[in-house]
C-alpha atoms as an extended CHARMM CRD file, in Angstrom:
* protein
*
       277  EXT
         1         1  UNK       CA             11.8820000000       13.9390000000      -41.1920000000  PROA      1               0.0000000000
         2         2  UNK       CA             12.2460000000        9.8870000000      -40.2150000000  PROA      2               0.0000000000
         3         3  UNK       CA             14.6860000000       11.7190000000      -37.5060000000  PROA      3               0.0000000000
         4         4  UNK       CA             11.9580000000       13.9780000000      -35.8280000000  PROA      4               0.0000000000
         5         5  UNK       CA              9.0710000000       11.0630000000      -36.1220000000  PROA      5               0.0000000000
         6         6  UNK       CA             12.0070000000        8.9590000000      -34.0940000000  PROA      6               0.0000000000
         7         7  UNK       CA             12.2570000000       11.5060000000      -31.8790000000  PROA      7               0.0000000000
         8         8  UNK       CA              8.3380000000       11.6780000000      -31.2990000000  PROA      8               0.0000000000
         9         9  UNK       CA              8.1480000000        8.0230000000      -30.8710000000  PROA      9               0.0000000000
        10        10  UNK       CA             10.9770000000        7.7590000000      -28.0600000000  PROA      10              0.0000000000
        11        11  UNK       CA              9.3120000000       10.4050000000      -26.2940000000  PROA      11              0.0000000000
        12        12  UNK       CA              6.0750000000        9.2280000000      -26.4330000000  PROA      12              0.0000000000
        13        13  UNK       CA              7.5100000000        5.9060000000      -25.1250000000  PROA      13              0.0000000000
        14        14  UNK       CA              9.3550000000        7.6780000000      -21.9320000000  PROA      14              0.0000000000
        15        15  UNK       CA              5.7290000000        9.2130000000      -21.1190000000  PROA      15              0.0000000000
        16        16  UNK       CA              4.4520000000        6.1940000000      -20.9790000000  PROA      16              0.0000000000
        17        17  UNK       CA              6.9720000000        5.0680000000      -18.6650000000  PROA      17              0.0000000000
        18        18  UNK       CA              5.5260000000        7.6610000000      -15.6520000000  PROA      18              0.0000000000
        19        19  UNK       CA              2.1020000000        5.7290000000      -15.3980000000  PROA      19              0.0000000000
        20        20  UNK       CA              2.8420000000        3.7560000000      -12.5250000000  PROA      20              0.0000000000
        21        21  UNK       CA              2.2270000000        6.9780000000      -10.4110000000  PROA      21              0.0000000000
        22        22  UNK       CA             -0.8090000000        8.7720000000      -11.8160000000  PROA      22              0.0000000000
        23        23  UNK       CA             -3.8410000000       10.4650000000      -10.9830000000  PROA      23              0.0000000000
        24        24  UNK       CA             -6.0700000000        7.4590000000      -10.2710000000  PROA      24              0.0000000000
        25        25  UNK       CA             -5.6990000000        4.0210000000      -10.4660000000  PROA      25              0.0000000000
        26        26  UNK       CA             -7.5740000000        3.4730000000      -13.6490000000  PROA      26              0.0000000000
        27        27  UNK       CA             -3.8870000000        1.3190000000      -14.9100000000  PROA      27              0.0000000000
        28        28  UNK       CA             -4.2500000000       -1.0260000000      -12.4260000000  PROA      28              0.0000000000
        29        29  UNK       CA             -8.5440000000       -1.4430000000      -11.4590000000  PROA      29              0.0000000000
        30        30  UNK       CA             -7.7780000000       -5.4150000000      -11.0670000000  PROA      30              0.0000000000
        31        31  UNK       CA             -6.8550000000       -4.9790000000       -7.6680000000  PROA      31              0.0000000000
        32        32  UNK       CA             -9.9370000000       -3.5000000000       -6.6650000000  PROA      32              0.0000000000
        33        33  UNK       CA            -13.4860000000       -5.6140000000       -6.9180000000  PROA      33              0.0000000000
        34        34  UNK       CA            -15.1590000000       -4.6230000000      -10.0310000000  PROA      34              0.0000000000
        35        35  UNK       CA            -12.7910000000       -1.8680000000      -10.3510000000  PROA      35              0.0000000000
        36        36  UNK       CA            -14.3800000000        0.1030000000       -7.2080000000  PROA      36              0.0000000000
        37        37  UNK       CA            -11.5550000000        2.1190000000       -5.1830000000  PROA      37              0.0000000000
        38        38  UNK       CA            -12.2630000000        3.3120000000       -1.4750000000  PROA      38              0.0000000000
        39        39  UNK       CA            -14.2580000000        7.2110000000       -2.2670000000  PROA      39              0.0000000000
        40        40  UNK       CA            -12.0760000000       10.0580000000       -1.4590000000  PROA      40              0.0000000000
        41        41  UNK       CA            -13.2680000000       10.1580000000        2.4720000000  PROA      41              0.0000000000
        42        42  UNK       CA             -9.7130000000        8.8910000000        2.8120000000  PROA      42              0.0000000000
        43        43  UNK       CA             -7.7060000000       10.9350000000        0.3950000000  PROA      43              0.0000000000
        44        44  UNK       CA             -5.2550000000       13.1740000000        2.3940000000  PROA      44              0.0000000000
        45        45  UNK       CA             -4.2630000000       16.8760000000        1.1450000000  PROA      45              0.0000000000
        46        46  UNK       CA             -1.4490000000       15.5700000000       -1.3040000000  PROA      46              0.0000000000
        47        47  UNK       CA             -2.6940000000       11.9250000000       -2.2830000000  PROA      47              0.0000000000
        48        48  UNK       CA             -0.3520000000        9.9970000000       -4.8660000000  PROA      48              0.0000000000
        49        49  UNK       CA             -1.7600000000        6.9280000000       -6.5640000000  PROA      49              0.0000000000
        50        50  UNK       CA              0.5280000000        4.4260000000       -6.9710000000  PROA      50              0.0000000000
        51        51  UNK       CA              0.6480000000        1.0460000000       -9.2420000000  PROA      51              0.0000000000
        52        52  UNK       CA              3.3940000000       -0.6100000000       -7.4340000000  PROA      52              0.0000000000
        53        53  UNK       CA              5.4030000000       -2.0800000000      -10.3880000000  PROA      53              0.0000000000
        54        54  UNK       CA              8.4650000000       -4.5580000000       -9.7910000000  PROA      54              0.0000000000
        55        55  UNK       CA              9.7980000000       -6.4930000000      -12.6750000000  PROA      55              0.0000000000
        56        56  UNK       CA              7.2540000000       -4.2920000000      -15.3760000000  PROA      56              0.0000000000
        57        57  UNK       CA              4.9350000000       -5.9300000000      -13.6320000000  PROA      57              0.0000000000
        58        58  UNK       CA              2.0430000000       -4.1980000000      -10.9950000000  PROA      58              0.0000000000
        59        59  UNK       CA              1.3240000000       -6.4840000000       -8.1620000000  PROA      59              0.0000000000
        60        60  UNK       CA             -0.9500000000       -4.3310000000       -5.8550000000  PROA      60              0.0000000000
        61        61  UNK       CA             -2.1590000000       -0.5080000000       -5.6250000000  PROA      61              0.0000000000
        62        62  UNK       CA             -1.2590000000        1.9740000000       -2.9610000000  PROA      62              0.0000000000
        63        63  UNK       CA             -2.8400000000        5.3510000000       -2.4770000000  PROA      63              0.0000000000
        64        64  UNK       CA              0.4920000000        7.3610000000       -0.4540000000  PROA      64              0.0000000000
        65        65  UNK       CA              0.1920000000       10.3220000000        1.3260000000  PROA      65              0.0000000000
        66        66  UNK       CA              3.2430000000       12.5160000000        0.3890000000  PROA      66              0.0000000000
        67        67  UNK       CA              3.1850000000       14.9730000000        2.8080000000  PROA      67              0.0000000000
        68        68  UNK       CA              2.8330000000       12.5030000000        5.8330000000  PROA      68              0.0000000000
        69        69  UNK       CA              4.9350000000       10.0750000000        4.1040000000  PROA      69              0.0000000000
        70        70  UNK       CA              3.2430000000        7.0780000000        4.9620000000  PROA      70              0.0000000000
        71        71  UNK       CA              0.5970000000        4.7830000000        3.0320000000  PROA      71              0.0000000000
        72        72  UNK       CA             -3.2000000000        6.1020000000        2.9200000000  PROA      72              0.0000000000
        73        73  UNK       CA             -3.8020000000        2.2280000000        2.0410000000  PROA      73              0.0000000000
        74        74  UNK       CA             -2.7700000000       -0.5910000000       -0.0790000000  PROA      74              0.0000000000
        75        75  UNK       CA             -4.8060000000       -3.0110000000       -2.2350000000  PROA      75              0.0000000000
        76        76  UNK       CA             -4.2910000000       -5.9710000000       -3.4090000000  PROA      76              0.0000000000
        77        77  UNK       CA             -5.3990000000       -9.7710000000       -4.1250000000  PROA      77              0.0000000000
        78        78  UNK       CA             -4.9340000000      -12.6270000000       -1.0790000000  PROA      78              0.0000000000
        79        79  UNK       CA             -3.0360000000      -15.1010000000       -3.3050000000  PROA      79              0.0000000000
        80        80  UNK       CA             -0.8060000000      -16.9550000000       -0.1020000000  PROA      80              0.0000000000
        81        81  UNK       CA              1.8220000000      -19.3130000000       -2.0040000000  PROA      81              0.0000000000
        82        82  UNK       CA              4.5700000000      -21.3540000000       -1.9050000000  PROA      82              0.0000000000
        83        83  UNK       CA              7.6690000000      -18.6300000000       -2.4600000000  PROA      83              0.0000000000
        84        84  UNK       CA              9.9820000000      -17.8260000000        0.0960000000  PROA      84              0.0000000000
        85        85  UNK       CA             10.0730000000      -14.5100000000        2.2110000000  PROA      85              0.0000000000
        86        86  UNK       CA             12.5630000000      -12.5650000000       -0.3300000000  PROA      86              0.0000000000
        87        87  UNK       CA             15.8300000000      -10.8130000000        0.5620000000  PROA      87              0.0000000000
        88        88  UNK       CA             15.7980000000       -7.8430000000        2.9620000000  PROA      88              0.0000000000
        89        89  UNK       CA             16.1920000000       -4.8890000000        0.8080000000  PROA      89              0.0000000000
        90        90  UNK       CA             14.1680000000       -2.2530000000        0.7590000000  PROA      90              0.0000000000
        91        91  UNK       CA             12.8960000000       -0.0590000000       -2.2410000000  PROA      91              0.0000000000
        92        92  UNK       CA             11.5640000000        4.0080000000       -2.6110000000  PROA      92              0.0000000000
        93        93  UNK       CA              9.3620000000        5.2350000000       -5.6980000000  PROA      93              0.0000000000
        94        94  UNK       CA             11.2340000000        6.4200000000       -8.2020000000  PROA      94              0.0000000000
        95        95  UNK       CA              8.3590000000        8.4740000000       -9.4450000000  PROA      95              0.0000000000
        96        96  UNK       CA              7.7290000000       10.1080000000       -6.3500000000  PROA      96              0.0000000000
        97        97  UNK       CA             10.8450000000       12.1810000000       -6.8390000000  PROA      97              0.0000000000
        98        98  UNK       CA             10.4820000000       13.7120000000      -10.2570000000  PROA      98              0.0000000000
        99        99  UNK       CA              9.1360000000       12.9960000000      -13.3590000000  PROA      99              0.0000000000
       100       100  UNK       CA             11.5850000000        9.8200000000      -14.9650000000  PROA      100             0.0000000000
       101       101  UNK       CA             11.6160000000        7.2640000000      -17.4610000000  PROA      101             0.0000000000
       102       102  UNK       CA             12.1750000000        4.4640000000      -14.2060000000  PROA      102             0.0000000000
       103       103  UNK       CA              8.5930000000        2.6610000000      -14.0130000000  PROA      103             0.0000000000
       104       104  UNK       CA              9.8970000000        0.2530000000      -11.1490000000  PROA      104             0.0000000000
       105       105  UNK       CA             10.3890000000        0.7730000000       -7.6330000000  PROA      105             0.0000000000
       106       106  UNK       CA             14.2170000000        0.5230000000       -6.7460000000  PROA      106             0.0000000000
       107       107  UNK       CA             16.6890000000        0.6370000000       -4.1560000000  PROA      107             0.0000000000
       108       108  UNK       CA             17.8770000000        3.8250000000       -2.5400000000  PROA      108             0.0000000000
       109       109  UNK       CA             21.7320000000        2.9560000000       -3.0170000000  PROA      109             0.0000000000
       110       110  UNK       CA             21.1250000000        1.8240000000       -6.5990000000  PROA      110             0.0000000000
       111       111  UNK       CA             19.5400000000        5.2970000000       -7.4810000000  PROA      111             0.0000000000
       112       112  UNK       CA             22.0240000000        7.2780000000       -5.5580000000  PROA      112             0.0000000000
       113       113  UNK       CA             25.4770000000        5.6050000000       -6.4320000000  PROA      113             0.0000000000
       114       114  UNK       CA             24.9820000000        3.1960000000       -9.2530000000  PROA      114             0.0000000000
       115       115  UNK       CA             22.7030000000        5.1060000000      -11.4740000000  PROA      115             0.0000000000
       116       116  UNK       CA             24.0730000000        8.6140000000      -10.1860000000  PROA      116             0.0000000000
       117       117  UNK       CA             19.7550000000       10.2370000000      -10.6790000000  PROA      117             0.0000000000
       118       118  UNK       CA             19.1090000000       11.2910000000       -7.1700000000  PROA      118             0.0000000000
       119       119  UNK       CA             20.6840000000       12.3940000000       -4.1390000000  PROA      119             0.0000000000
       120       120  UNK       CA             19.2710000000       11.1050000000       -0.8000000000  PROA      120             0.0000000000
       121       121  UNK       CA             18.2410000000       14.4040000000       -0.1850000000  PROA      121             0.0000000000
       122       122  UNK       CA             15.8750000000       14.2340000000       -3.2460000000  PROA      122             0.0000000000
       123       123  UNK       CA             14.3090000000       11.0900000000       -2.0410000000  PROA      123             0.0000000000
       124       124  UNK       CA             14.0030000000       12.4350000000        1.1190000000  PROA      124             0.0000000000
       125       125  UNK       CA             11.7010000000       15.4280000000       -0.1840000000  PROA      125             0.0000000000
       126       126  UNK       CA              8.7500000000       13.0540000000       -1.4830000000  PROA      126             0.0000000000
       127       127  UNK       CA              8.9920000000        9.6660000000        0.3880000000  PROA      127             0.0000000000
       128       128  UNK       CA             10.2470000000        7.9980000000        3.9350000000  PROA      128             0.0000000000
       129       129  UNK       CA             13.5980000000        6.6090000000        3.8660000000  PROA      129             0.0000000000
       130       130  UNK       CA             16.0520000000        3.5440000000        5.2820000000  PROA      130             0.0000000000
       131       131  UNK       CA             17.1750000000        5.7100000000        8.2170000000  PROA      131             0.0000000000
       132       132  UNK       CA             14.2390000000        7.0770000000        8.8980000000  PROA      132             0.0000000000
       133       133  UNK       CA             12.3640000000        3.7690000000       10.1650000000  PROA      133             0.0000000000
       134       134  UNK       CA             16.4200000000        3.2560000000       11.6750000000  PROA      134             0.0000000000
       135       135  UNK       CA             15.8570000000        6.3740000000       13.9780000000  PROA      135             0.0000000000
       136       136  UNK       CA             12.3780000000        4.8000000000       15.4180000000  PROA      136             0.0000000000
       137       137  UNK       CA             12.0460000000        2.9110000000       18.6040000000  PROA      137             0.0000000000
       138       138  UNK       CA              8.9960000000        0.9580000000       20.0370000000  PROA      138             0.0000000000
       139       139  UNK       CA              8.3470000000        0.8740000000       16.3640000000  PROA      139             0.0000000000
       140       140  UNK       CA              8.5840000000       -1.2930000000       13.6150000000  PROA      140             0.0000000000
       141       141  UNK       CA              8.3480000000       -1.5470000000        9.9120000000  PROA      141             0.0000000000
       142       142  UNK       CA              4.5330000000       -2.6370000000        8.9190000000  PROA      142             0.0000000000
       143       143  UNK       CA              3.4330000000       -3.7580000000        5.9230000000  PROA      143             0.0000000000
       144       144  UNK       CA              0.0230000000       -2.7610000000        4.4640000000  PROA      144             0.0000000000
       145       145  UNK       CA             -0.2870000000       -4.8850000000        1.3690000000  PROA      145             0.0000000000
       146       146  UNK       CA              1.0430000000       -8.1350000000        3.2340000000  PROA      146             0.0000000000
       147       147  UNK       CA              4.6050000000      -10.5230000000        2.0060000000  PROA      147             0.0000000000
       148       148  UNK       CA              3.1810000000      -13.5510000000        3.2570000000  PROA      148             0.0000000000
       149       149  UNK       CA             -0.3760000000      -12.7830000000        1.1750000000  PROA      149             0.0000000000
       150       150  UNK       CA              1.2520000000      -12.7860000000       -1.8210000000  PROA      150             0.0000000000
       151       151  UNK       CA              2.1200000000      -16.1370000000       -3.8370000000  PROA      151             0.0000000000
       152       152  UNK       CA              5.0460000000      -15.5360000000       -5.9980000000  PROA      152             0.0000000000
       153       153  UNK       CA              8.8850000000      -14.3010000000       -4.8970000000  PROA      153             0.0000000000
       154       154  UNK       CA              8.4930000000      -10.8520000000       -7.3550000000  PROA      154             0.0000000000
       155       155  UNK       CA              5.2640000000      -10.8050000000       -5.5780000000  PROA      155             0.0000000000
       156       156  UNK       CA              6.4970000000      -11.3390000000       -2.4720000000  PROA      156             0.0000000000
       157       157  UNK       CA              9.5270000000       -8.7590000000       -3.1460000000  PROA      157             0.0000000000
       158       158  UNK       CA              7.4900000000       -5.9160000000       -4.4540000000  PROA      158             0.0000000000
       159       159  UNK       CA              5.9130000000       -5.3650000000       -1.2700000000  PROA      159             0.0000000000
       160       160  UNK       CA              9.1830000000       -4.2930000000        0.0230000000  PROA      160             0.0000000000
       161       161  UNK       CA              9.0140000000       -0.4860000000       -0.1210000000  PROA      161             0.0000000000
       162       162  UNK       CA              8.6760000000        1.9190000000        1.6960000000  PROA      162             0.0000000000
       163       163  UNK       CA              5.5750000000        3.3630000000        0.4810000000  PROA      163             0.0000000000
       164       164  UNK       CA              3.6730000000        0.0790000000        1.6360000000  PROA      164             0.0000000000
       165       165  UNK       CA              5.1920000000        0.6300000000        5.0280000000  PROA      165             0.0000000000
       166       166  UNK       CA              3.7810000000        2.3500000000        7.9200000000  PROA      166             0.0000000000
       167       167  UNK       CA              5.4640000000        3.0150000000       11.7920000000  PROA      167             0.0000000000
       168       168  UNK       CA              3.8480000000        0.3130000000       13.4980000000  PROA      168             0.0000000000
       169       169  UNK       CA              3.5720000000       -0.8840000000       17.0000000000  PROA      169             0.0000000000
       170       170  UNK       CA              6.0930000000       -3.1990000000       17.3770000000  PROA      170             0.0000000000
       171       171  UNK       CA              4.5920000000       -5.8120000000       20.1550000000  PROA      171             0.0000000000
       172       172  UNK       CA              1.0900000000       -5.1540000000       17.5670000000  PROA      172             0.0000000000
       173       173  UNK       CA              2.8880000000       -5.9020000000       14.4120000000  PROA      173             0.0000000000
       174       174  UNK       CA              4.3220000000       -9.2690000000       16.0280000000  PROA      174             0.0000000000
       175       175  UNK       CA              1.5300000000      -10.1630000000       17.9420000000  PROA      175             0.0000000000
       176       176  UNK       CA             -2.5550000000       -9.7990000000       16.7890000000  PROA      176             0.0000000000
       177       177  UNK       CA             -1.4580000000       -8.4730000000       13.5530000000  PROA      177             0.0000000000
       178       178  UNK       CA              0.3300000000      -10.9720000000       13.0990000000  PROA      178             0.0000000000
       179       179  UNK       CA             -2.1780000000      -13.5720000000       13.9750000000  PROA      179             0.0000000000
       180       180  UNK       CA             -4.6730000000      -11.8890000000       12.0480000000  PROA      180             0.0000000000
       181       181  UNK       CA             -2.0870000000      -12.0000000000        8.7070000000  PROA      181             0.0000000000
       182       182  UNK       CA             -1.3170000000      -15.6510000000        9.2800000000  PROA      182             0.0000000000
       183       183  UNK       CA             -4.3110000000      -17.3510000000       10.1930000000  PROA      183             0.0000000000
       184       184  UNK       CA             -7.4870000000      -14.9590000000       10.4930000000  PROA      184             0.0000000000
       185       185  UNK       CA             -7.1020000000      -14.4990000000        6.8640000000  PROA      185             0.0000000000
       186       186  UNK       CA             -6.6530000000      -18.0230000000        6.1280000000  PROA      186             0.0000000000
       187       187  UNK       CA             -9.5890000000      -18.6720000000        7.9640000000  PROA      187             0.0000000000
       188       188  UNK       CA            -12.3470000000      -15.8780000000        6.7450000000  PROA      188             0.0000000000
       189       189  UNK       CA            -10.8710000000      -16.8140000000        2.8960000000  PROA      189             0.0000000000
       190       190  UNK       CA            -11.8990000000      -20.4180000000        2.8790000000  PROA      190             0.0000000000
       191       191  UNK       CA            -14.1450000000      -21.3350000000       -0.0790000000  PROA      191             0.0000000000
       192       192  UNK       CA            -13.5080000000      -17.9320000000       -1.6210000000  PROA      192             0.0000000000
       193       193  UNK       CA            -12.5920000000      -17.8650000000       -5.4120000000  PROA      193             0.0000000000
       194       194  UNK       CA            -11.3130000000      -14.2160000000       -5.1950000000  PROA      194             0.0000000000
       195       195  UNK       CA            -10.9680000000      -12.2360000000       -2.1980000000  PROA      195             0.0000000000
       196       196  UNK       CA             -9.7320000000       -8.6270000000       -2.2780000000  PROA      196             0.0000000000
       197       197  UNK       CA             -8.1130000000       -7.1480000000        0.4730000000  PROA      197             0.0000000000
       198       198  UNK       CA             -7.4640000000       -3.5450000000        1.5620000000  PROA      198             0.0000000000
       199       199  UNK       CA             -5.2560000000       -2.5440000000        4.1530000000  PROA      199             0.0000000000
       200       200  UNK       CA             -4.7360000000        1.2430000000        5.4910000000  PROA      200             0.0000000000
       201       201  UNK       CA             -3.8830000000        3.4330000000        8.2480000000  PROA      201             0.0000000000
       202       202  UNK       CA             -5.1260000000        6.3730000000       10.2340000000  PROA      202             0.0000000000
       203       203  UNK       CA             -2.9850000000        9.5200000000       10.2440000000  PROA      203             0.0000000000
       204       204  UNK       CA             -2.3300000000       10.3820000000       13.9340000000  PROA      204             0.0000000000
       205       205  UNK       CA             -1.5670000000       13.1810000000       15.9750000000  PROA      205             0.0000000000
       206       206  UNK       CA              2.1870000000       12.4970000000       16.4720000000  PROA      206             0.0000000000
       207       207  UNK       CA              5.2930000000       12.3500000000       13.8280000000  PROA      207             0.0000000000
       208       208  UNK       CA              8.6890000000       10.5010000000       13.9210000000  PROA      208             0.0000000000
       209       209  UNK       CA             11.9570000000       10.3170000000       12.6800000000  PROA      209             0.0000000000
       210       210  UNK       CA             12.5580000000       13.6630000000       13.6820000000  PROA      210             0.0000000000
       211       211  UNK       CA              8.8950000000       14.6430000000       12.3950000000  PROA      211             0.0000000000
       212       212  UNK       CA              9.7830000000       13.3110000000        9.1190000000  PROA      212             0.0000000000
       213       213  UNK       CA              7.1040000000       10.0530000000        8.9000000000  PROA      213             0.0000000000
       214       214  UNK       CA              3.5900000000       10.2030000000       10.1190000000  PROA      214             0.0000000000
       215       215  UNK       CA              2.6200000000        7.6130000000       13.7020000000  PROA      215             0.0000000000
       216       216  UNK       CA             -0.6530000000        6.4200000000       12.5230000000  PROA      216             0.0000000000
       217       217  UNK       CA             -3.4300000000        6.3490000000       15.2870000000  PROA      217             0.0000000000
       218       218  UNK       CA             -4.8350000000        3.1340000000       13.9670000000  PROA      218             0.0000000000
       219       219  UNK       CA             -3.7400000000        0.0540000000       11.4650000000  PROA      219             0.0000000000
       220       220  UNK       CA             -7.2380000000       -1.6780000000        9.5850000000  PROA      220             0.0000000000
       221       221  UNK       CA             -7.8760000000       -3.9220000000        6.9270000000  PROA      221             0.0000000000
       222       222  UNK       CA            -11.0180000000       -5.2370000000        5.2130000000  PROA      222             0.0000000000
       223       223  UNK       CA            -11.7830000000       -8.2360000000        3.1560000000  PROA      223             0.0000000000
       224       224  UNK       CA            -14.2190000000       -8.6570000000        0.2580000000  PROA      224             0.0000000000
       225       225  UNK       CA            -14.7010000000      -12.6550000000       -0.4580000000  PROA      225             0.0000000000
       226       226  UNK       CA            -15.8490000000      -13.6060000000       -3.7470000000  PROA      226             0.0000000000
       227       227  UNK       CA            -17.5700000000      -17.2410000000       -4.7550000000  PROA      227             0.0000000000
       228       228  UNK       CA            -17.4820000000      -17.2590000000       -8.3150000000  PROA      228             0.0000000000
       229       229  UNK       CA            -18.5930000000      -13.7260000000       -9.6540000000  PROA      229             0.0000000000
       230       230  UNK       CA            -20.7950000000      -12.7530000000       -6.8720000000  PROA      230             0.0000000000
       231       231  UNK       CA            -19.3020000000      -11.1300000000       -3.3880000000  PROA      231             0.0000000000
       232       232  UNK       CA            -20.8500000000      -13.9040000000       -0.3900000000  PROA      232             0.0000000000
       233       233  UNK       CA            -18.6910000000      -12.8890000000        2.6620000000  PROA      233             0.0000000000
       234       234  UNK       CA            -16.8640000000       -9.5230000000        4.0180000000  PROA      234             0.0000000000
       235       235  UNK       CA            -15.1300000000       -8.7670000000        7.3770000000  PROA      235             0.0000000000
       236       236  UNK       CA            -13.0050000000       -6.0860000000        8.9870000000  PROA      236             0.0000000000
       237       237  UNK       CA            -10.7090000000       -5.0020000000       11.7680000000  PROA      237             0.0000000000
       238       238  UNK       CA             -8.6100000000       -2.4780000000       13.6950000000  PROA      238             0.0000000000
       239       239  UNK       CA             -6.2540000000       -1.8190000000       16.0020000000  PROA      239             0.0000000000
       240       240  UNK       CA             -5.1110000000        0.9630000000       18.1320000000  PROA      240             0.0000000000
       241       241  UNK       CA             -1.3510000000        1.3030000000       16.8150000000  PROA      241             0.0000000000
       242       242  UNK       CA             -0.1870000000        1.5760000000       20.5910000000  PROA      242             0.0000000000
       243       243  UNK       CA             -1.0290000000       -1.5730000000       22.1540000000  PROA      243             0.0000000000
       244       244  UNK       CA             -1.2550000000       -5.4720000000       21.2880000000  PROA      244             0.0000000000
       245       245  UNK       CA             -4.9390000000       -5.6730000000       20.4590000000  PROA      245             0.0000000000
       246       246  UNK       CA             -7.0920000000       -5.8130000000       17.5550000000  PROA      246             0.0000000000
       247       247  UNK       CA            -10.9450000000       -5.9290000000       17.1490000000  PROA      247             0.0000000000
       248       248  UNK       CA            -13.0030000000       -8.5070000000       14.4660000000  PROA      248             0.0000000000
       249       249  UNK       CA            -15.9990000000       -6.1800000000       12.5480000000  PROA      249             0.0000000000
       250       250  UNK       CA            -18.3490000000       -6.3310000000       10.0360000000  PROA      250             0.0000000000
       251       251  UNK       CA            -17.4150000000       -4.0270000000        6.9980000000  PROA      251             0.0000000000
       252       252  UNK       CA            -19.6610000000       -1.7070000000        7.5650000000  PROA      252             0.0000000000
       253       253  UNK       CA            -18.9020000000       -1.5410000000       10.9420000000  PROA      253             0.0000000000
       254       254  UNK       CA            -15.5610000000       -0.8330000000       10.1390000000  PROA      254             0.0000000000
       255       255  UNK       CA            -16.5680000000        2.0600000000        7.2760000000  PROA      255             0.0000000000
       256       256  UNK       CA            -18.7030000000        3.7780000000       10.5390000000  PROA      256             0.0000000000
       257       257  UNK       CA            -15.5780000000        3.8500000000       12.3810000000  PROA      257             0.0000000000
       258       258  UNK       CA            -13.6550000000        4.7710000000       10.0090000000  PROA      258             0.0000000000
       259       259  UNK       CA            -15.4320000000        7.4360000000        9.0720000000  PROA      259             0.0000000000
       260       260  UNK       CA            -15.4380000000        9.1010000000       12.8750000000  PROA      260             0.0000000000
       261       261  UNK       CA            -11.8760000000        8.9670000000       12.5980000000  PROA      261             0.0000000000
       262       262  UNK       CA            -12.0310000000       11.1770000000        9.4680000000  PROA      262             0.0000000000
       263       263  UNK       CA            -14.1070000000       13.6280000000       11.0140000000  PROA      263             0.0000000000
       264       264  UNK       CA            -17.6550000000       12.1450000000        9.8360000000  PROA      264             0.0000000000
       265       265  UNK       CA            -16.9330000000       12.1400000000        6.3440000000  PROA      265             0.0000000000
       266       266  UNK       CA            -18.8790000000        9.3050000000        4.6830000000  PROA      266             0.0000000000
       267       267  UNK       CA            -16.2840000000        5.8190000000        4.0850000000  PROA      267             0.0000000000
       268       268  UNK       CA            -16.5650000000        3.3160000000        1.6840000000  PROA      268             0.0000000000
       269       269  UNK       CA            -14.2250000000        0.9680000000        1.1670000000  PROA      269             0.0000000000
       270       270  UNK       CA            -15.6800000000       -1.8180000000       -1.7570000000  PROA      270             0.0000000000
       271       271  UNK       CA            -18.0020000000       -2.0080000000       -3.7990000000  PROA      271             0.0000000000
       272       272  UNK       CA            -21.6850000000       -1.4090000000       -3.0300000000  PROA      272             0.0000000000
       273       273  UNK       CA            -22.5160000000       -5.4250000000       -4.1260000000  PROA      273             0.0000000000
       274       274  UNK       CA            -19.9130000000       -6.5770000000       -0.9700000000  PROA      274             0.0000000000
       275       275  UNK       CA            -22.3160000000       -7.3760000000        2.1720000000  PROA      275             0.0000000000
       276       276  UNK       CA            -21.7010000000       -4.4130000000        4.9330000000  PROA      276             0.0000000000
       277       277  UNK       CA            -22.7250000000       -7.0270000000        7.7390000000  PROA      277             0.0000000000
């Protein structure tokens, strides 16, 4: 009998393990202001919610289109600090791949050769890979939920996978983006106690890495800025993801074009109390 109600505890401990991918993000609501996610204007056909967990810890939320294999849109808290830009490896979700005990993300070498689970094949099936973004040219390796807007190295190295990573123009990524990462921010986020950030892309018309990985048509983010409790200040942008140029918004500027590139469907990306102008 003490055997079986061992047996019932250890598994009810390994379910626990798969909430970091889950139907919603109701395990991780602190990276969205008062708990308010984007409606499902945005969700693609097979949506995956992840609470990206490094070190049993979650440091931002990412809603990941499966079949397209790139981000829908990351969230997260601007929280710049002092840490260094981390090493350059790159991690894949184990969840994504099957149903597992392994809550954190994790390098594609370390689950293929060291811990002998998956072969790169069954990565492959759910998620974009190394040598996918290594077969792309013109293209480069964008982040969504932003290194240098995070303030700790776990942080920091957590935003290192490949499901916060879209194909993105490479003279964009290094240029406006860029600017708009490293000092736009800054900028709109003075005086703010809190400010919550989300950061998505459009699904385009055109696939990569021998159709494997999604091109989106556009890269945006939008900012939420919070004095105290109460939302005072909110802003937006976008960008074509073919060219080096980027355009400042209000937020609800940005949810009206955001919803006529999803067909007219009705966006909303925060919470009703953030100002849309």
């Amino acid at each position: 009998m003490l055997g079986l109600l061992l047996l019932q505890v250890l598994a009810s401990c390994l379910w626990l393990g798969h909430s970091e991918v889950v139907k919603s993000f109701e395990d991780c609501p602190e990276f969205f202001y008062a708990g308010t996610t984007p409606n499902d204007a945005l969700h693609p056909q097979k949506p995956v919610w992840i609470c990206q967990s490094y070190g049993d810890s979650y440091h931002y939320a990412t809603l990941y289109d499966s079949e397209r294999r790139i981000p829908v849109y990351s969230a997260y808290k601007y929280q710049p600090g002092p840490a260094k830009r981390p090493h350059k490896y790159w991690y894949v979700e184990p969840q994504l791949i099957s149903e597992n005990e392994l809550q954190n993300m994790e390098r594609e070498i370390v689950l293929i050769d060291k811990l002998h689970r998956f072969t790169l094949e069954e990565i492959k099936a759910s998620q974009a890979v190394l040598e996918d973004y290594e077969k792309m040219t013109g293209l480069t390796r964008g982040h969504l939920a932003a290194c240098s807007h995070m303030d700790s190295k776990e942080n920091k190295t957590s935003t290192f996978t490949l499901t916060n990573i879209v194909p993105q123009d490479k003279s964009l990524n290094g240029g406006q983006w860029n600017q708009y990462e490293a000092k736009t921010m800054e900028q709109m986020s003075k005086g703010c106690t809190t400010t919550y950030i989300i950061t998505g892309a459009v699904p385009g018309n055109t696939n990569v890495a021998e159709g494997r990985v999604n091109r989106p048509s556009h890269i945006w983010s939008a900012g939420c800025c919070l004095v105290g409790t109460q939302p005072k200040k909110s802003w937006g942008v976008i960008a074509e993801n073919n060219k080096n140029r980027l355009k400042k918004v209000s937020l609800g500027e940005l949810e009206n074009m955001l919803g006529t590139l999803y067909r007219g469907r009705r966006v909303t990306l925060f919470n009703n109390a953030c100002p849309r102008q």
